[in-house]
C-alpha positions in Angstrom: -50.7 40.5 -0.5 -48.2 37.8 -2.0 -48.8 34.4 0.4 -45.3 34.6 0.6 -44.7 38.2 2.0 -47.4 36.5 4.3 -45.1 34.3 5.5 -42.2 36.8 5.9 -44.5 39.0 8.4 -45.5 35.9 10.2 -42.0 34.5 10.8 -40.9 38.2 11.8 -43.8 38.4 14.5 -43.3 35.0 15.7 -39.5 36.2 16.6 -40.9 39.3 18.1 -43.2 37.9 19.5 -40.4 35.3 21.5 -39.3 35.3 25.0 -35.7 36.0 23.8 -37.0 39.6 23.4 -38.5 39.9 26.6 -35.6 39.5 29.0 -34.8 41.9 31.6 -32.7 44.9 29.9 -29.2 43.9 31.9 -29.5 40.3 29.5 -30.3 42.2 26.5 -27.7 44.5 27.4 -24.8 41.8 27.8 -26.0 40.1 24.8 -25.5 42.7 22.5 -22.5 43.6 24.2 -21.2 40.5 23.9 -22.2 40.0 20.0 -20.4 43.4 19.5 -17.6 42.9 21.2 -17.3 39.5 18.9 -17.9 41.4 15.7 -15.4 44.3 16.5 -12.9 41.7 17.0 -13.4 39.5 13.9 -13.1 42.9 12.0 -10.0 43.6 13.7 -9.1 40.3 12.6 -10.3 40.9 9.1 -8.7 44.3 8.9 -4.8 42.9 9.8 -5.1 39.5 8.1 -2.9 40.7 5.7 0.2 41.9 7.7 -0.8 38.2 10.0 -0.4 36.4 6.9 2.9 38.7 6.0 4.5 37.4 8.8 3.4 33.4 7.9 6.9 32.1 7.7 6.8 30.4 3.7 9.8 30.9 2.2 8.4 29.5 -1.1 5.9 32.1 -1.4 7.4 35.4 -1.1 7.1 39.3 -2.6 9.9 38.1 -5.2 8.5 35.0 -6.6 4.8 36.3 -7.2 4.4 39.6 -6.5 1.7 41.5 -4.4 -0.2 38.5 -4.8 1.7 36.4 -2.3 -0.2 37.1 0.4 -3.6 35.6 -1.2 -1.5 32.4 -1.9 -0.9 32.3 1.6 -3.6 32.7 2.6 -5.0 30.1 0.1 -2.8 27.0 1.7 -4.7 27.3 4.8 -8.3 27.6 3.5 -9.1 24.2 2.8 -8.4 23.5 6.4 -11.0 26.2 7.4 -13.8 25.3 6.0 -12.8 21.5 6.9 -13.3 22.8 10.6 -15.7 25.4 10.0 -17.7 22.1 8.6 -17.3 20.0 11.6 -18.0 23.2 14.0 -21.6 24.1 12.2 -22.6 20.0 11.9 -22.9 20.6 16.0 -23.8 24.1 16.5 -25.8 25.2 13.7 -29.3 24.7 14.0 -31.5 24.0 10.9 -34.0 26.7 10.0 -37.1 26.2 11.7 -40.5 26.6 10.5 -44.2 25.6 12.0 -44.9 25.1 8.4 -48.2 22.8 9.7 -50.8 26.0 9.4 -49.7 26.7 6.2 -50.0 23.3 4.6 -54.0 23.7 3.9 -53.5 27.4 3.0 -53.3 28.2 -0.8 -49.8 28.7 -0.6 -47.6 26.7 -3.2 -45.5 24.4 -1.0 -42.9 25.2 -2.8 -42.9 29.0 -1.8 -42.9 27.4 2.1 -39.8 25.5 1.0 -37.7 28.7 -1.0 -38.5 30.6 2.3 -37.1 28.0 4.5 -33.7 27.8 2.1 -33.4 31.5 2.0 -33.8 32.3 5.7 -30.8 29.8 6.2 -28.7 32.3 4.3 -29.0 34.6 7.4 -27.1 31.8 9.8 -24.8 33.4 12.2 -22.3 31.0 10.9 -22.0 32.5 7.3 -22.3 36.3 8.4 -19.3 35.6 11.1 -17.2 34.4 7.6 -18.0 38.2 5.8 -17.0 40.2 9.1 -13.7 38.6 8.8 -13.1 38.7 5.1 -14.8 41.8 3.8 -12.3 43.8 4.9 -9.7 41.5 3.2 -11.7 41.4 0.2 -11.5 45.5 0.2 -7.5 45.1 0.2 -7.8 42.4 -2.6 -9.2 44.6 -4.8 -6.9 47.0 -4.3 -3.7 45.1 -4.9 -5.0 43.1 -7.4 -6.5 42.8 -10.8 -10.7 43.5 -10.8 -11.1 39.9 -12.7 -8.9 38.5 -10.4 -10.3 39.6 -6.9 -13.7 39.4 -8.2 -13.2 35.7 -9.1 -11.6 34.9 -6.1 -14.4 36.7 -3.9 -16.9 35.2 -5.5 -15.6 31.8 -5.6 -15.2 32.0 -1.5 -18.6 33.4 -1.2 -19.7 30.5 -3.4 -18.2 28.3 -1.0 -19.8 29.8 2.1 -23.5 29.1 1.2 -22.5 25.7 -0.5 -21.1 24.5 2.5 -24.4 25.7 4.4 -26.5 24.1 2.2 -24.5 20.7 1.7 -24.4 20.3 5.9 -28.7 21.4 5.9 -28.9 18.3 3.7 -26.5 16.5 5.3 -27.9 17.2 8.7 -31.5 16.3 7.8 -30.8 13.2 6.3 -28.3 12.0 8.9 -30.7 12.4 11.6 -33.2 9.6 9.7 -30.4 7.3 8.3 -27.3 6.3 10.3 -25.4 5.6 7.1 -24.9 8.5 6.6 -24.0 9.7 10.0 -21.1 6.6 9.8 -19.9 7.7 6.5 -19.0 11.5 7.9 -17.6 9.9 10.3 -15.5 7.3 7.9 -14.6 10.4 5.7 -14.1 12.6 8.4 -11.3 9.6 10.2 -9.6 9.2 6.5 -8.9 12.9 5.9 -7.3 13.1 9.4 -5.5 10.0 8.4 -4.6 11.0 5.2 -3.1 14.5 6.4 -1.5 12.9 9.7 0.5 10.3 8.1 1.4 12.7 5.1 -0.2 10.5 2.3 -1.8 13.9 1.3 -0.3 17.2 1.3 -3.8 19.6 1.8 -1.4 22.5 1.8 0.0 22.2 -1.5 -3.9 21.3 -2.2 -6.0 23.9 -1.0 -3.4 26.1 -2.5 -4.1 25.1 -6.4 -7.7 24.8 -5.6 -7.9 28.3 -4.3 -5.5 29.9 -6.3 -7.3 29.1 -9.3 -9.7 30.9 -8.3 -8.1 34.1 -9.0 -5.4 33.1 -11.5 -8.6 31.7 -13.6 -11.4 34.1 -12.8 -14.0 31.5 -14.6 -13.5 28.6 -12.2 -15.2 30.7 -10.0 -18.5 29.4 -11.7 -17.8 25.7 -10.1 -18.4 26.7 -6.6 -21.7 28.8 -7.8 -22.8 25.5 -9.3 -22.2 23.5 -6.2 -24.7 26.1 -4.6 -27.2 25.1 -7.1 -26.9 21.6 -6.4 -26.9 22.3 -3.0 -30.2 24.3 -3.0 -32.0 22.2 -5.2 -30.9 18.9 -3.8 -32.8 20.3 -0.1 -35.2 22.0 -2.1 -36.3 18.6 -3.5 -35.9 17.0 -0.2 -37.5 19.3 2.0 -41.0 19.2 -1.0 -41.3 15.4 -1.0 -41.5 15.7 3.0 -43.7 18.7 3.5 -47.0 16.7 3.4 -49.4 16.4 6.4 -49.9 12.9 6.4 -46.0 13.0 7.6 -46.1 15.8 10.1 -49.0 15.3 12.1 -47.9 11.6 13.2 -49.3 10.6 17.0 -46.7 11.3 19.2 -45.9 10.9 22.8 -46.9 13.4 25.0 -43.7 15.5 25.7 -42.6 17.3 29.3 -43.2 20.6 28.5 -40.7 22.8 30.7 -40.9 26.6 30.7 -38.8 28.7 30.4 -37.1 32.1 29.1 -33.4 31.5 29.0 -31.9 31.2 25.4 -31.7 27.5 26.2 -35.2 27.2 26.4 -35.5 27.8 22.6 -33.3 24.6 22.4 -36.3 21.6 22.9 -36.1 19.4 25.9 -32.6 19.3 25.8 -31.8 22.7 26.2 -34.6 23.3 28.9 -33.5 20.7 31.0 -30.1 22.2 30.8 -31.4 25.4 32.0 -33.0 24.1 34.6 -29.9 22.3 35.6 -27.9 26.1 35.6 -30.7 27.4 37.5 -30.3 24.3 40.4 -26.3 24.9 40.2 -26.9 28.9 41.2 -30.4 28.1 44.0 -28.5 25.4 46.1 -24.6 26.0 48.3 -23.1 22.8 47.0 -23.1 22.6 43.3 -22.9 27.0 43.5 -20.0 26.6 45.6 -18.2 24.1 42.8 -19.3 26.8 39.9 -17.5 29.0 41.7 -14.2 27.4 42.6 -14.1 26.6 38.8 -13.9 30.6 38.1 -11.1 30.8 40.9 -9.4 27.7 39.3 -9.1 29.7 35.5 -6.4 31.2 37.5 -4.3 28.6 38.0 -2.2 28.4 34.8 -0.6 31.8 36.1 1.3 29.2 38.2 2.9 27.5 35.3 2.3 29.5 31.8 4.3 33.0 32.5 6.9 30.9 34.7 10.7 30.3 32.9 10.5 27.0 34.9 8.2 25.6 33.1 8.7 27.2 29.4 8.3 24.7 26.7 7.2 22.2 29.2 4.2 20.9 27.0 3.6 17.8 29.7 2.6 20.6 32.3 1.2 22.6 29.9 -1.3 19.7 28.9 -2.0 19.0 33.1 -2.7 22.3 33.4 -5.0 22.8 30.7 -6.9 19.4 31.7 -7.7 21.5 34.9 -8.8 25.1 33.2 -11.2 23.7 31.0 -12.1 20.7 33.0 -12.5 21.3 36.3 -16.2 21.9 36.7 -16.9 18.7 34.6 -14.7 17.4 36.9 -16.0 18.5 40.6 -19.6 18.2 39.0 -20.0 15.5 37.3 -18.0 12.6 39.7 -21.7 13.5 41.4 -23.7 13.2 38.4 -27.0 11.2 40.5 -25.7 12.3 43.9 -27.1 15.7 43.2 -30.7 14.5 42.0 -30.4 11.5 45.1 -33.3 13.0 47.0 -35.7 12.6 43.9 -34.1 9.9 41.7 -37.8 8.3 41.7 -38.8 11.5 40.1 -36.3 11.1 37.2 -37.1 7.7 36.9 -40.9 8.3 36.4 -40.8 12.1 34.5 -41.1 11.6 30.6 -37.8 11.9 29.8 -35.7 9.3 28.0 -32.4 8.5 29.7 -30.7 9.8 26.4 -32.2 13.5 26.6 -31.2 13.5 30.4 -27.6 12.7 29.9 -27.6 14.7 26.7 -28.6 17.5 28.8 -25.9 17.4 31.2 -23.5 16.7 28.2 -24.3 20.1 27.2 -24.2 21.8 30.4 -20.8 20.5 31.1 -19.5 21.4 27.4 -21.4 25.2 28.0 -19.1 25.6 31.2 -16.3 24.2 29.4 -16.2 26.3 26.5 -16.8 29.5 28.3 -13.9 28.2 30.4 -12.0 27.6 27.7 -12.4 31.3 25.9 -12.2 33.0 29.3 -9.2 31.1 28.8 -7.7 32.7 25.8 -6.0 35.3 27.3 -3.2 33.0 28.0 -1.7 33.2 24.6 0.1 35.9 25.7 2.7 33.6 27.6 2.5 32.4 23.6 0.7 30.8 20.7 1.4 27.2 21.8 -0.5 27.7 25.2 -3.5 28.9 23.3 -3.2 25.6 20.9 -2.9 23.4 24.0 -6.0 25.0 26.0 -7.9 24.0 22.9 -6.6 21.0 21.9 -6.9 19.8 26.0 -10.2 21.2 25.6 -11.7 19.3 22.3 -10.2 16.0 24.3 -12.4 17.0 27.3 -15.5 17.4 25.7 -14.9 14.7 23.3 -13.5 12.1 25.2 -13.0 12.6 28.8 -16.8 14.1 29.3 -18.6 10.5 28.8 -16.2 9.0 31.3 -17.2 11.5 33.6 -20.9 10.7 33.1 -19.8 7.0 33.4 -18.2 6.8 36.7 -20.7 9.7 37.8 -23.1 7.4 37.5 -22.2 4.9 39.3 -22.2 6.7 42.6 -25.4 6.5 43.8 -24.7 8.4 47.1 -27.4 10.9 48.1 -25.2 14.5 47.9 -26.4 17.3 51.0 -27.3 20.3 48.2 -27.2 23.1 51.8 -23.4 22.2 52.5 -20.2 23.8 51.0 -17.8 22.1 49.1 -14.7 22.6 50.7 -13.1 19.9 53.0 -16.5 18.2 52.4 -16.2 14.5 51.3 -20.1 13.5 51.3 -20.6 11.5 48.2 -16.7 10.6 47.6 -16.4 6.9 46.8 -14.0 4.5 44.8 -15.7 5.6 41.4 -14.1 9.0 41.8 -10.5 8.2 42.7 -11.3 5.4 39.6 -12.7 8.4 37.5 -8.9 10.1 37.9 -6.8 7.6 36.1 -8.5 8.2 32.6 -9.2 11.7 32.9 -5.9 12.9 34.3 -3.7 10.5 33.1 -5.1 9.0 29.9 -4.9 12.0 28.1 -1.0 12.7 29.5 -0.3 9.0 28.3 -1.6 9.6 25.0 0.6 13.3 24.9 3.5 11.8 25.7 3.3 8.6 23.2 2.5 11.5 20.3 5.2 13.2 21.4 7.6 10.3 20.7 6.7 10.1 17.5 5.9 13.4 16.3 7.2 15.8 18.7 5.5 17.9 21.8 3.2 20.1 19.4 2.6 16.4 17.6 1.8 15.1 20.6 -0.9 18.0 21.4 -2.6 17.9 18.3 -2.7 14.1 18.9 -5.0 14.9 21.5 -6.8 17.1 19.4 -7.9 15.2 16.8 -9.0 12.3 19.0 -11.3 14.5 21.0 -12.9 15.6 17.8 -13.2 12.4 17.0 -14.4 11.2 19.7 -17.2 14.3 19.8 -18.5 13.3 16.2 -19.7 10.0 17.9 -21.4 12.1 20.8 -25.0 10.6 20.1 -23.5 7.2 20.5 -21.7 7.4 23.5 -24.6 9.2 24.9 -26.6 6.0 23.9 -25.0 3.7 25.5 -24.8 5.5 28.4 -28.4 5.9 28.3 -28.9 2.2 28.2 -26.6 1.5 31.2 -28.9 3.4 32.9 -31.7 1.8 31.9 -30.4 -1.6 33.3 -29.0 -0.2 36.2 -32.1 2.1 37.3 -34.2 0.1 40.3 -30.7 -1.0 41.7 -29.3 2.9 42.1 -33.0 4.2 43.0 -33.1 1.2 45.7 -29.0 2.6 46.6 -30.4 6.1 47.2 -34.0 4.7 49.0 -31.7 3.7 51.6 -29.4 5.8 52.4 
């Protein structure tokens, strides 16, 4: 057998073999569920892009200036901006393709073969499939109302574009995680494009229009993106080779914690097992349940502001009110960030776990609850579009922003929390670093609405607060380091705090 239809069986049984296919039936049941309903709906979205974009109100580009081919020019001003954020949102979520390419390495397999199996497997990413179940139906209408040169160009120039971008973030991803520079000249570019487009210096509509529309008005540009795949590829595939050695994978390393576990998180490292662990305290003790569950009953609440005439085009209560849908467990939980783990603090001190992995793991529980919190959320765009584009703007500024100051002053509460009692009219734990923790969570964010909103207007405003939680969430692994080290000065006087209590 080809070595490397050896590897394909292996990789296949080692995902067979994992505990994400051993579940109880009910999870697999709600997972696929859930990835259906997901899919259905992207087709859906796919399947009336056209009348959406239709509707786009461009009086520039209209049926009488270019024909049936206005709506792909529509649709072509906003692509650029797409893929800008469909950039950003795989740099955090997408995971690079893994491989225990170690038992391999002494095997007459061409490391090379290792390496082209490792590229082609990322193809299969969630994150470019999700792209296809919302164009392909699009792409069946282009061809229909369209030349065949000019739809094919255009479809293959956005496919092009779809694996480039996966393969430029792969490389991006595995070199910013050894060299900083990198890391601080996304973020550099990523702060100058904002700028550039905020203060109009740009226009990226008019932009992305001619790059896109070129695509179909001159079928052959299409071979540019196709070579920016190439380079792509072979600029990993040269990277990944000159790695793959195991004089550099088989380096002495500290002995790690090794927690088990069968929860999708648990396929996530340390990180994502600690966070698990974390979900399963929250459900097994009254307090922190009771607070999971007042969050749910609090998703609620903007039916008190969002279908009331009272408060129609009030963006200032719209913003409060979003602050508190998506924020409110970070919020209850997190004002008790040690309080909870009071009882054993001496065991957090002493397990080996770095300071940075523990706060990283209750960064990602609160921004798990958050985001579910947020798309439980987005039936509210019925009251209208701008409450949608508030919940998610509110809701980049919480987890970009307003989540570190909750670890912060979380932290520096070192009062032993009662786990058996309920939360309501319960003020165990409540000290001056929670009523402290309120100005800049409830009315930092308001401050900075309201001074957008002078100079740009209310939606200005909101996107204001936008932009600086993305920011502010592209620099997560250095706020979560200097949290990490405050800890590590503070640690013997908050474990002494909680010895005697």
């Amino acid at each position: 057998m080809n070595p490397l239809l050896y590897i394909i069986t292996f990789d296949f049984k080692e995902s067979k073999r994992s505990s994400l296919w051993h579940r109880k039936l009910i999870v697999n049941l709600f997972l696929i569920f859930t990835f259906l309903y997901l899919a259905v709906n992207l087709l859906l979205l796919g399947v009336f892009l056209d009348d959406i974009l239709i509707k786009v109100p461009f009086e520039d580009i209209d049926y009488n200036t270019y024909g049936t081919s206005f709506v792909l020019r529509r649709l072509n001003q906003f692509l650029l901006y797409y893929f800008f954020i469909d950039f950003i949102i795989r740099y955090f979520m997408q995971k690079l393709p893994a491989m225990a390419v170690q038992p391999y390495l002494h095997l007459p397999i061409k490391r090379s073969s290792l390496v082209h199996f490792m590229l082609v497997k990322s193809i299969w990413s969630p994150f470019n499939l999700l792209h296809f179940l919302i164009f392909i139906p699009f792409m069946v209408e282009l061809f229909e109302n369209l030349t065949f040169s000019e739809s094919l160009g255009w479809s293959i120039g956005f496919t092009s574009i779809v694996f480039a971008s996966n393969y430029f973030l792969l490389l991006l991803k595995r070199t910013s995680d050894i060299d900083t520079r990198v890391y601080i000249g996304l973020l550099v570019s990523l702060v100058s494009i904002i700028a550039l487009d905020w203060f109009d210096l740009v226009d990226f509509l008019a932009l992305s229009g001619w790059l896109f529309n070129s695509l179909f008005l001159h079928p052959l540009s299409a071979l540019i993106p196709v070579v920016l795949i190439a380079a792509a590829y072979l600029a990993n595939f040269n990277y990944l080779k000159g790695n793959m050695y195991l004089s550099k994978l088989s380096k002495d390393k500290k002995t790690a914690v090794t927690y088990t576990g069968k929860g999708i998180l648990s396929r996530f490292g340390l990180v994502g097992r600690l966070t698990e662990l974390e979900f399963k305290f929250i459900w097994r003790n009254k307090r922190p349940r009771s607070v999971l569950m007042i969050t749910l009953l609090f998703l609620g609440y903007g039916l008190l502001v969002f279908p009331n005439p009272e408060y129609e085009g009030n963006y200032l209560m719209y913003v409060l009110f979003s602050i508190i849908i998506t924020g409110m467990f970070m919020l209850n939980y997190g004002q008790y960030l040690l309080g909870w783990e009071g009882s054993h603090f001496d065991h957090v001190l002493t397990r080996n776990v770095s300071f940075k992995e523990y706060y990283m793991s209750k960064f990602l529980l609160f921004a798990i609850v958050s985001g579910a919190s947020m798309i439980l959320s987005i039936p509210y765009a019925y009251f209208g579009w701008e409450v949608l584009i508030v919940l998610f703007c509110v809701f980049l500024f919480n987890i970009g922003f307003s989540i570190h100051l909750v670890m912060f002053f979380g932290s520096m509460n070192p009062k032993k929390i009662d786990l058996s009692q309920s939360t309501v009219f319960n003020w165990q734990g409540v000290g001056a670093a929670q009523f402290l923790m309120m100005i800049p969570v409830l009315v930092l964010p308001m401050a900075i609405f309201g001074l957008g909103s002078l100079i740009w207007g209310s939606l200005g405003g909101v996107i204001l607060l936008g932009a600086i939680g993305l920011l502010a969430l592209a620099g997560t692994n250095y706020w979560i380091a200097l949290l990490a080290k405050w800890l590590t000065n503070q640690r013997y006087s908050i474990s002494n705090d909680f010895r005697n209590q």
